[in-house]
LUMLUMKE-284473 format. One record per residue (C-alpha): residue number from 1; residue in three letters; x, y, z. Coordinates in pm, whole numbers, plus 50000, padded with zeros to 5 digits. Example, Ala and Ser with C-alpha at 12.3 -4.5 7.8 and 13.67 -1.06 7.14 Angstrom:
! residues 2
[1; ALA; [51230; 49550; 50780]]
[2; SER; [51367; 49894; 50714]]
END
This chain:
! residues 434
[1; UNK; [50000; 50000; 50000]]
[2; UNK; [50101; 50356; 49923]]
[3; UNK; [49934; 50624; 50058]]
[4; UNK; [49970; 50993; 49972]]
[5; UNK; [49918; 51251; 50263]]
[6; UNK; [49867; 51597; 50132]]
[7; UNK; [49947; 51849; 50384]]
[8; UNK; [49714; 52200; 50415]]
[9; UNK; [49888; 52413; 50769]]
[10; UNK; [49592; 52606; 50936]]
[11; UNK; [49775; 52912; 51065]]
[12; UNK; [49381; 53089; 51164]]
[13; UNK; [49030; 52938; 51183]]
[14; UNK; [48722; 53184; 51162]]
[15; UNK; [48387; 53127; 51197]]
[16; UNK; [48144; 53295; 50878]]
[17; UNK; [47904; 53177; 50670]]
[18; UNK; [48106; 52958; 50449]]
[19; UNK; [48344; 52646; 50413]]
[20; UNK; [48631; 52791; 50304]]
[21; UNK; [49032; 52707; 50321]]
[22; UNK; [49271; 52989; 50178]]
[23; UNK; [49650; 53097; 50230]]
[24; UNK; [49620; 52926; 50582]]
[25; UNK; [49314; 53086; 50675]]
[26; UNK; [49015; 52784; 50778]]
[27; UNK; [48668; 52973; 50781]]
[28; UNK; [48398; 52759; 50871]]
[29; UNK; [47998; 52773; 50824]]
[30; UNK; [47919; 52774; 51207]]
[31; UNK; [47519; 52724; 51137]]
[32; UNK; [47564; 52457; 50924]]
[33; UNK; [47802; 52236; 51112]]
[34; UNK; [47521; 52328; 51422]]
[35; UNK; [47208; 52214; 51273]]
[36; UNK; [47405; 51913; 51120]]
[37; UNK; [47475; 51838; 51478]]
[38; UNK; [47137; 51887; 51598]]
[39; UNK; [46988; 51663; 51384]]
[40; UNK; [47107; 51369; 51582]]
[41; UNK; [46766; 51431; 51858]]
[42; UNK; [46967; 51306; 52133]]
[43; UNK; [47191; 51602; 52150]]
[44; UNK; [47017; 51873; 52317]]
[45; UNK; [47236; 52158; 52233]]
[46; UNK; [47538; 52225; 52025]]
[47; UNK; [47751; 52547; 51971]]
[48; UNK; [48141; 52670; 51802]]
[49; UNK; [48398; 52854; 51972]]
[50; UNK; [48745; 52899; 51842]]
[51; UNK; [49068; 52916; 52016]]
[52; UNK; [49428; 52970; 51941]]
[53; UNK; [49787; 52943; 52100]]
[54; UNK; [49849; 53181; 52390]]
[55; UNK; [49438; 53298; 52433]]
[56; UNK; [49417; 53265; 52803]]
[57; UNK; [49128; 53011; 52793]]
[58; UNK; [49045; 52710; 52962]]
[59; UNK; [48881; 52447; 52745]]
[60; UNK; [48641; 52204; 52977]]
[61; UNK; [48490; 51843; 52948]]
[62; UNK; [48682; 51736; 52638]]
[63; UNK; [48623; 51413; 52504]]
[64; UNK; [48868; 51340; 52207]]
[65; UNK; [49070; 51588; 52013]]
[66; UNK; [49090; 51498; 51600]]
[67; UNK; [49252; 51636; 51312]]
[68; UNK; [49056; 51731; 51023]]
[69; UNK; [49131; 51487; 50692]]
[70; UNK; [48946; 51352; 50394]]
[71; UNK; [49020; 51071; 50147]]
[72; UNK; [49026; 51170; 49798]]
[73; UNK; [49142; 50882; 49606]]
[74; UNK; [49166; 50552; 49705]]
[75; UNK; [48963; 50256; 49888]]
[76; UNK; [48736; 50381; 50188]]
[77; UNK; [48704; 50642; 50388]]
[78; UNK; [48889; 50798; 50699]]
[79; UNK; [48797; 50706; 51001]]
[80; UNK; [48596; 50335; 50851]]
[81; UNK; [48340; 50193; 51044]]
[82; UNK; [48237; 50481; 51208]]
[83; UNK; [48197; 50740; 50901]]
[84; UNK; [48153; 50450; 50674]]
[85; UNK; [48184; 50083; 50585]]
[86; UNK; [48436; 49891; 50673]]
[87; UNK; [48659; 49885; 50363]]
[88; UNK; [49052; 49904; 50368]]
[89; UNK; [49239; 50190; 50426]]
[90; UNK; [49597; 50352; 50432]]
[91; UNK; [49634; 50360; 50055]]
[92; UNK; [49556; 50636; 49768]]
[93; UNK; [49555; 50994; 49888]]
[94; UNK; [49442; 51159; 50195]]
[95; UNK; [49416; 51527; 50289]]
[96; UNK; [49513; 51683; 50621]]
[97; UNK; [49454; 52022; 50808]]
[98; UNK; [49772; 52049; 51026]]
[99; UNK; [49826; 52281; 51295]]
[100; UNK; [49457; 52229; 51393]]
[101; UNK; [49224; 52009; 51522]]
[102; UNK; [48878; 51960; 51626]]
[103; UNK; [48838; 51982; 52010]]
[104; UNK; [48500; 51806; 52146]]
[105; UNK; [48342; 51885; 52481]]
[106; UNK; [48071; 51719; 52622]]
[107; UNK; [47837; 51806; 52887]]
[108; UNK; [47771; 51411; 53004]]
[109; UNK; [47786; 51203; 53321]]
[110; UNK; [47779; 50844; 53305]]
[111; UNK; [47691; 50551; 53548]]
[112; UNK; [48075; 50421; 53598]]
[113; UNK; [48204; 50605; 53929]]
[114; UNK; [48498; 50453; 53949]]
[115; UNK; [48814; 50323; 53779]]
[116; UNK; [48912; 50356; 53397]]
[117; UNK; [48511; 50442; 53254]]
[118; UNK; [48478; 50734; 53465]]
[119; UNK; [48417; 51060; 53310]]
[120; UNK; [48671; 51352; 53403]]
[121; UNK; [48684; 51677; 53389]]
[122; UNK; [48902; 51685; 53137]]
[123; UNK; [49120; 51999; 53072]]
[124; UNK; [49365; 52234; 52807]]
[125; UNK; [49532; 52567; 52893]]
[126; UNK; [49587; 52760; 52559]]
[127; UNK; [49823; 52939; 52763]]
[128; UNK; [50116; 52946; 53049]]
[129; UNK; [50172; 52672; 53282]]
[130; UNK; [49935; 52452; 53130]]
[131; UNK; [50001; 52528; 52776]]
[132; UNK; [50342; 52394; 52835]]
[133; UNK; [50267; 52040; 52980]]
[134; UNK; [50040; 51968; 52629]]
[135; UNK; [50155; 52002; 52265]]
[136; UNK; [49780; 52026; 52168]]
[137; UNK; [49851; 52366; 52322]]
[138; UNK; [50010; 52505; 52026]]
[139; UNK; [49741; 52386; 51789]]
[140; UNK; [49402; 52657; 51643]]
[141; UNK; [49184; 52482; 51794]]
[142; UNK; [48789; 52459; 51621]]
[143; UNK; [48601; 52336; 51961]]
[144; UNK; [48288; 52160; 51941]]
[145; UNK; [48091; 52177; 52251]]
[146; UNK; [47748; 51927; 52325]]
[147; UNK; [47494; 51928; 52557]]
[148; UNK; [47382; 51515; 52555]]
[149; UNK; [47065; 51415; 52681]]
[150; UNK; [46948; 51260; 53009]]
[151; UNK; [47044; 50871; 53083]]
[152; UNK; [47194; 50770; 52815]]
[153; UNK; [47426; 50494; 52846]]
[154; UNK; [47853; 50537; 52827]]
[155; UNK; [47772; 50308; 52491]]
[156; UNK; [47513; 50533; 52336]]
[157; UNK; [47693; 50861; 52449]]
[158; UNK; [48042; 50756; 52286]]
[159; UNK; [47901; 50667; 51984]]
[160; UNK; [47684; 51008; 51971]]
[161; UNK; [47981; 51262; 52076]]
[162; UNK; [48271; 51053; 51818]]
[163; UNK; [48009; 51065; 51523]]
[164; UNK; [47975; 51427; 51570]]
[165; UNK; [48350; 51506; 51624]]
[166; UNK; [48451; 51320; 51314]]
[167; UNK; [48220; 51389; 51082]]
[168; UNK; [48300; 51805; 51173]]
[169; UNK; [48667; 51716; 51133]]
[170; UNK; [48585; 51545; 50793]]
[171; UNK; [48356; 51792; 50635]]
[172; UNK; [48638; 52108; 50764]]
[173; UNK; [48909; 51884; 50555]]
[174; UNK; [48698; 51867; 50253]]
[175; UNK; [48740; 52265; 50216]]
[176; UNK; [49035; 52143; 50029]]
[177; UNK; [48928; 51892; 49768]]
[178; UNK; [49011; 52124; 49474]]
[179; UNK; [49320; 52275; 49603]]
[180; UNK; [49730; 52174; 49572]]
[181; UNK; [49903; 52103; 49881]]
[182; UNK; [50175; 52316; 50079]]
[183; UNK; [50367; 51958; 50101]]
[184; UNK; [50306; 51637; 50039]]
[185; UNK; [50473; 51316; 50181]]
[186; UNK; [50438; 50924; 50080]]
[187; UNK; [50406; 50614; 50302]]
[188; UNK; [50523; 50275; 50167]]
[189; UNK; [50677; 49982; 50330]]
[190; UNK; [50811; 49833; 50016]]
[191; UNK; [51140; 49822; 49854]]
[192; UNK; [51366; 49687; 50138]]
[193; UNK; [51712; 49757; 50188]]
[194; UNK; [51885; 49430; 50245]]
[195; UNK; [52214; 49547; 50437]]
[196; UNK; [51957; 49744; 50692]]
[197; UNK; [51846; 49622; 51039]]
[198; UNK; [51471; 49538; 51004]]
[199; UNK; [51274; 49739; 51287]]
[200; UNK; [50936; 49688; 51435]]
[201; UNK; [50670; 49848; 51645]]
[202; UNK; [50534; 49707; 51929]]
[203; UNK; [50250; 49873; 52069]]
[204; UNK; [50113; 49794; 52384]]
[205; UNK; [49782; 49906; 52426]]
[206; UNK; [49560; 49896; 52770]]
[207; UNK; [49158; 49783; 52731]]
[208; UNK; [48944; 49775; 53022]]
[209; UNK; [48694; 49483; 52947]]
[210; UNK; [48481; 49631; 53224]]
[211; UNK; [48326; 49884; 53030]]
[212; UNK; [48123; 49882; 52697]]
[213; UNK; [48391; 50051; 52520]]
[214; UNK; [48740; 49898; 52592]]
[215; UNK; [48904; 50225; 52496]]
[216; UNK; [49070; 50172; 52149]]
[217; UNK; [48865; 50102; 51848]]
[218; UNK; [48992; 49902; 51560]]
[219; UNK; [48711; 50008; 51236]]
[220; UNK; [48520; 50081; 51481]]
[221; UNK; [48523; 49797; 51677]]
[222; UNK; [48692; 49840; 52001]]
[223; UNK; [48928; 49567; 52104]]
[224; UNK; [48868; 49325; 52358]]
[225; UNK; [49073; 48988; 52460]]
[226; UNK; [49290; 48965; 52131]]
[227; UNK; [49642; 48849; 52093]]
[228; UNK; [49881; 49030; 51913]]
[229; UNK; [49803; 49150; 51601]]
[230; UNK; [50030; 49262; 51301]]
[231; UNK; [49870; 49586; 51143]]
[232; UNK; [49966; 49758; 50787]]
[233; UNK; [50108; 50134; 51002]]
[234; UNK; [49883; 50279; 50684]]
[235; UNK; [49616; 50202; 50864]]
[236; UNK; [49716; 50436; 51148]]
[237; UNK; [49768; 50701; 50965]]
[238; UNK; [49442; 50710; 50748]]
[239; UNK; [49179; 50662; 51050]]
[240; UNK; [49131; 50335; 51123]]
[241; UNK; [49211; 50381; 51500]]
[242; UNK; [48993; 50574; 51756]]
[243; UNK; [48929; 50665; 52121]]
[244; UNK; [48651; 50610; 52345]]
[245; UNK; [48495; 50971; 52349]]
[246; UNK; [48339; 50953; 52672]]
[247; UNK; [48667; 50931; 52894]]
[248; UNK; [48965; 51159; 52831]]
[249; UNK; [49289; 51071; 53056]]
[250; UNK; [49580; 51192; 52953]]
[251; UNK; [49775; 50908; 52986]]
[252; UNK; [49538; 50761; 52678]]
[253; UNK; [49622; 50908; 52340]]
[254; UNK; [49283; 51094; 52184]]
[255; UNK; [49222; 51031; 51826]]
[256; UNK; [49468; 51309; 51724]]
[257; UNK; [49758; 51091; 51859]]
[258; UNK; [49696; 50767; 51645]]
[259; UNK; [49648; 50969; 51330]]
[260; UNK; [49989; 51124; 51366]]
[261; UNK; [50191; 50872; 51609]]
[262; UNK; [50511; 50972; 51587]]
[263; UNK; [50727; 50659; 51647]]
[264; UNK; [50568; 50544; 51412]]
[265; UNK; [50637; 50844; 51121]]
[266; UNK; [50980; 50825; 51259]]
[267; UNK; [51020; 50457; 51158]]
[268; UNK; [50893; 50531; 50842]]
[269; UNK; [51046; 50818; 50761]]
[270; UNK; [51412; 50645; 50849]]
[271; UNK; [51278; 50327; 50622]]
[272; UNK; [51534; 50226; 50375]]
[273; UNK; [51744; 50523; 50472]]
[274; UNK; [51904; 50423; 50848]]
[275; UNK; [51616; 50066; 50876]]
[276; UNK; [51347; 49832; 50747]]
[277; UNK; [51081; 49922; 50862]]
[278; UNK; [50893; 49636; 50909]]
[279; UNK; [50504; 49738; 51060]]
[280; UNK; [50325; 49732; 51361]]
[281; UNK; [50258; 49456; 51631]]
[282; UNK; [49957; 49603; 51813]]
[283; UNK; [49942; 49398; 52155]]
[284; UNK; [49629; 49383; 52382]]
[285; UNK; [49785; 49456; 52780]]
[286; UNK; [49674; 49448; 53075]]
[287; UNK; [49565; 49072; 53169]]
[288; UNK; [49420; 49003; 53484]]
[289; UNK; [49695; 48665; 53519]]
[290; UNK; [50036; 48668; 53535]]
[291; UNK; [49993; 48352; 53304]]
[292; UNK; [49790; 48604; 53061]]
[293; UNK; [50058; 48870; 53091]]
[294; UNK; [50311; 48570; 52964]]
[295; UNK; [50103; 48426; 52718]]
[296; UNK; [50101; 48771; 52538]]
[297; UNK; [50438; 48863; 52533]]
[298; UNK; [50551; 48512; 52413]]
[299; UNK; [50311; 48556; 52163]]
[300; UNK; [50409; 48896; 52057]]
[301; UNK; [50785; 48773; 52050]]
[302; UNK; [50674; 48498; 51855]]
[303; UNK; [50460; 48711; 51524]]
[304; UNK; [50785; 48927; 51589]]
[305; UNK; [51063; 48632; 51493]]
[306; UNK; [50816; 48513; 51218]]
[307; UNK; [50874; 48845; 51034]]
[308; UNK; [51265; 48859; 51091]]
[309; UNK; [51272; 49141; 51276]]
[310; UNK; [51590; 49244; 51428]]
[311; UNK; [51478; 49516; 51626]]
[312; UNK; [51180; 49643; 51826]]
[313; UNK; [51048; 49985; 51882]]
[314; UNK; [50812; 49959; 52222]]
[315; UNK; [50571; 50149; 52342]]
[316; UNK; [50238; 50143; 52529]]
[317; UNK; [49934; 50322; 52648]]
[318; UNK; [49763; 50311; 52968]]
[319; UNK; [49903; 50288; 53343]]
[320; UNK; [49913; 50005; 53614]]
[321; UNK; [49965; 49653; 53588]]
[322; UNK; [49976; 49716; 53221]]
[323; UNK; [50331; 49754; 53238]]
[324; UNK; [50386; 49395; 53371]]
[325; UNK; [50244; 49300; 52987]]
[326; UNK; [50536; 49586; 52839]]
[327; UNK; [50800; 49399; 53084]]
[328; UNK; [50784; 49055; 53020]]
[329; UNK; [50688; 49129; 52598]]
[330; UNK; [51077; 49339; 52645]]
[331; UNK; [51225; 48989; 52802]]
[332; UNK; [51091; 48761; 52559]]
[333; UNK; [51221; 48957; 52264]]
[334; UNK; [51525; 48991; 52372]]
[335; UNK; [51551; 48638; 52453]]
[336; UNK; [51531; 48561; 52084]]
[337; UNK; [51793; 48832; 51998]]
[338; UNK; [51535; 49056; 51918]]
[339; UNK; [51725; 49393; 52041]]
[340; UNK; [51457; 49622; 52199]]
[341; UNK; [51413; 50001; 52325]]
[342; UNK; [51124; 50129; 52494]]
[343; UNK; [51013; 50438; 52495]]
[344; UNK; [50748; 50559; 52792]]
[345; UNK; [50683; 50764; 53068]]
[346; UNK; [50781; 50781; 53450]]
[347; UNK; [50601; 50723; 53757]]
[348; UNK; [50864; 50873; 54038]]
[349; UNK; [50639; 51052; 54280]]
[350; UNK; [50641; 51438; 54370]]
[351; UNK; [50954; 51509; 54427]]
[352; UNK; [51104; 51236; 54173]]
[353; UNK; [51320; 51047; 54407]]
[354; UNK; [51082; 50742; 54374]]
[355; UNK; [51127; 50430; 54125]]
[356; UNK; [51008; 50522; 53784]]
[357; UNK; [50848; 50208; 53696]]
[358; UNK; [50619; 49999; 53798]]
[359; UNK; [50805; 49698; 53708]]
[360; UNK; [51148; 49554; 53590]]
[361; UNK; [51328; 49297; 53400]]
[362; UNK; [51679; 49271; 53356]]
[363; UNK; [51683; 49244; 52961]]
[364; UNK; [51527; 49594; 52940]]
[365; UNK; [51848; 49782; 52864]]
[366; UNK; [51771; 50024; 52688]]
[367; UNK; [51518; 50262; 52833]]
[368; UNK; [51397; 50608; 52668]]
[369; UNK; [51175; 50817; 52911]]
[370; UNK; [50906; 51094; 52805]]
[371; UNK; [50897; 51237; 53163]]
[372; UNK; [50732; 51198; 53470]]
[373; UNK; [50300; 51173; 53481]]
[374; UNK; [50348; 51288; 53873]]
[375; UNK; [50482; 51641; 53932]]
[376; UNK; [50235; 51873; 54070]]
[377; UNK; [50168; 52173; 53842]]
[378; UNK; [50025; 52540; 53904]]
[379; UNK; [49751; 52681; 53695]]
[380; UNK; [49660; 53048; 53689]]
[381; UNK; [49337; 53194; 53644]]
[382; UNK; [49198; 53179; 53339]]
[383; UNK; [49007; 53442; 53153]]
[384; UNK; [48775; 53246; 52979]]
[385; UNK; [48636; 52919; 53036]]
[386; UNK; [48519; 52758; 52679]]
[387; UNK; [48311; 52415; 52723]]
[388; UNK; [48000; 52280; 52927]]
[389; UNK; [48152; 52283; 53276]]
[390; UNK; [48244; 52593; 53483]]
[391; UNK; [48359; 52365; 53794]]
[392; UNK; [48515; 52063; 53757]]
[393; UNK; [48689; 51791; 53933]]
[394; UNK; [49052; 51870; 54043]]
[395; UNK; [49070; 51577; 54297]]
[396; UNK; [48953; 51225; 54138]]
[397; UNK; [48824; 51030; 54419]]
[398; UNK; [48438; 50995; 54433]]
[399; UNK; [48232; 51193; 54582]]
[400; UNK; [48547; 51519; 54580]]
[401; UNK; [48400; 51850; 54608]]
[402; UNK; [48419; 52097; 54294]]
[403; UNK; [48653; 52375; 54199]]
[404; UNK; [48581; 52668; 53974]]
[405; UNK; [48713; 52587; 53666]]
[406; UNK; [48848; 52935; 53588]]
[407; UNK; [49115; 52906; 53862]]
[408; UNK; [49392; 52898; 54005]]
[409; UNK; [49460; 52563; 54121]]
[410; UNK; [49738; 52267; 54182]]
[411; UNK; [49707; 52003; 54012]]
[412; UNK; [49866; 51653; 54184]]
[413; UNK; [49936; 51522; 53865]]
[414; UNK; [49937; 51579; 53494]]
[415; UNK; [49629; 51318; 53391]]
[416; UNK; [49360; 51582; 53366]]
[417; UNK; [49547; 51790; 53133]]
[418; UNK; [49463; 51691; 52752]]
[419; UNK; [49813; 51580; 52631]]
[420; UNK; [49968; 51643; 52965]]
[421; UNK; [50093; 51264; 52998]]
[422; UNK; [50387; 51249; 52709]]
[423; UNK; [50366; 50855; 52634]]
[424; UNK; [50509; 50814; 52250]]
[425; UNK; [50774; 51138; 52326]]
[426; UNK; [50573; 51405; 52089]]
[427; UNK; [50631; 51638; 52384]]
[428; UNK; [50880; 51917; 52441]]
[429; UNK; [51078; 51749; 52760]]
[430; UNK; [51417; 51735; 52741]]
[431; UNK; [51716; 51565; 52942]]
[432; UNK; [51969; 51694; 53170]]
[433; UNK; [52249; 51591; 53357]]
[434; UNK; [52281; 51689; 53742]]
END
């Protein structure tokens, strides 16, 4: 498969009474993209606001964050089996609004009080302290704010608030159907180079079989108790992976993340230059055994040495006994002289002085860490609050009391920031020696 991505940078988005994409400049038909929205009965209000880098506004109860694109030649449709059938993607050409993306909010509380389903309040600083701990920070930002219904269920309400996300992102990308792109930039796997070190991607991901929607959706279909599975990276790149849109941790990527994951554009764009790239092992973590948590990393190993890779990228999404999975999956590569790095974020407390993982084996050797997901952090007052909820929850435990969403506060950790938990190291930490 070759796929085409045609690259259109958003440097300002207006709202008007057109579709429109020129020198940079997004303007978008607010009414229409409203009563669109409205027409699905169960949404009981929906209304635009734009933001950009450095406004001092807090954006509330967000949901999922995607980037506007649109297929124009080729099998499918972004984002398959939810937009559309499901057909194949991640060849032909595809078209791409960077620097933006659409930001939904979602006034909604659901059933689940507790544990990974529970709704949270959710949170971006376009500006200061805040602004710094996200990159989504630094992207115009078209937010899409909804007022759901009464009872429905997490099930019903996910589908309801993605549908209406990505069919706004879609219809904003199609602005550009007629027009040339600023840049343009091909994905193929073929072609090998045969005196170059062939180099997978092994990417843990954490599903929570205890809610309706395990949190990453495969064409739609969110994935449950799977073994490893190899994946064309295409497929990533050209919507076939999505979020559950009621729930929006940080330390979960949003839909914005999987269309642009950058170890995996890295491989690619080092393929038959510095490696092979050879594709993606996507690997279901977090097993309740420590015979499941084996089972999956000798299988992962295993689809690994049947397609001669040398080398293994690792990563993962997700947080607690997860990283048992990530640990042993390490060991059992490297036990086949399969030579691994994994990339991922830090535990390490407050101050941190404490360990950094959760778990170790001695074969992980080569370690590359994204930062720490504990460090308190100061926000200032905001000056405007944009989305449903004008107090939200800074402490997580049920039943905490509520804090005025405009500010200031301390955060204990980074989770409820949007972006705030750097997992695949798209963030702007750097190392130091002391």
């Amino acid at each position: 498969m070759r796929l085409e991505m045609a690259e259109f940078p958003v440097s300002r988005i207006a709202l008007g009474e057109r579709f429109e994409y020129s020198a940079g400049q997004l303007t978008v038909n607010k009414s229409e993209i409203e009563q669109s929205i409205l027409q699905e009965n169960r949404i009981e209000a929906a209304w635009l606001d734009v933001v950009a880098p450095g406004d001092k506004v807090r954006i509330t109860g967000i949901r999922d964050v995607v980037e506007p694109r649109v297929k124009v030649s080729g099998s499918g449709q972004v984002f398959p089996g939810v937009l559309g059938p499901v057909e194949p993607v991640g060849d032909g050409r595809t078209h791409r609004l960077s620097g933006m993306a659409v930001f939904v909010t979602a006034e909604y509380e659901g059933t689940v009080r507790a544990g990974l389903g529970v709704q949270r309040s959710a949170i971006l600083d376009m500006w200061g302290t805040g602004a710094a701990a996200s990159p989504f920070s630094a992207l115009h930002g078209l937010v899409l704010n909804l007022r759901l219904a009464k009872g429905l269920s997490e099930l019903a309400a996910h589908t309801i608030i993605q549908r209406a996300a990505l069919e706004t992102a879609k219809r904003l990308a199609e602005t550009t159907l007629s027009l040339s792109p600023e840049r343009l930039e091909s994905f193929e796997l073929g072609n090998a180079a045969a005196d170059l070190p062939k180099v997978l991607l092994i990417q843990g991901c954490l599903t929570d079989s205890g809610n309706p929607h395990s949190g990453v959706g495969y064409f739609g279909l969110p994935i449950r108790d799977s073994l490893a599975t190899v994946i064309h990276p295409n497929e990533f790149i050209d919507g076939a992976f999505t979020m559950y849109a009621t729930r929006c941790l940080a330390y979960f990527p949003v839909t914005w993340d999987w269309q642009n994951h950058p170890l995996l554009i890295g491989l690619y764009r080092a393929h038959r230059k510095q490696i092979n790239f050879l594709g993606v092992i996507l690997e279901r973590i977090a097993f309740d055994t420590f015979h499941g948590k084996e089972v999956i990393a000798q299988n992962t190993a295993q689809l690994a040495t049947l397609l001669g890779a040398d080398a293994a990228l690792v990563s993962w999404i997700g947080s607690g006994n997860a990283f048992v999975d990530v640990m042993l999956t390490l060991r059992a590569c490297e036990r086949r002289d399969i030579k691994t790095t994994l990339v991922t974020y830090e535990y390490g407390g407050k101050d941190g002085v404490d360990s950094p993982l959760l778990f170790y084996a001695p074969e992980a050797s080569a370690i590359a860490s994204t930062g720490s997901r504990d460090r308190w952090i100061d926000l200032p007052a905001a000056d405007q609050i944009v989305g449903p909820y004008d107090e939200i929850k800074v402490l997580s435990y049920p039943g905490a009391p509520l804090t005025a969403a405009r500010g200031p506060f301390t955060l204990d950790a980074r989770d409820m920031i949007v972006g705030g938990v750097d997992y695949w190291g798209r963030g702007a930490w750097n190392c130091a020696v002391y």
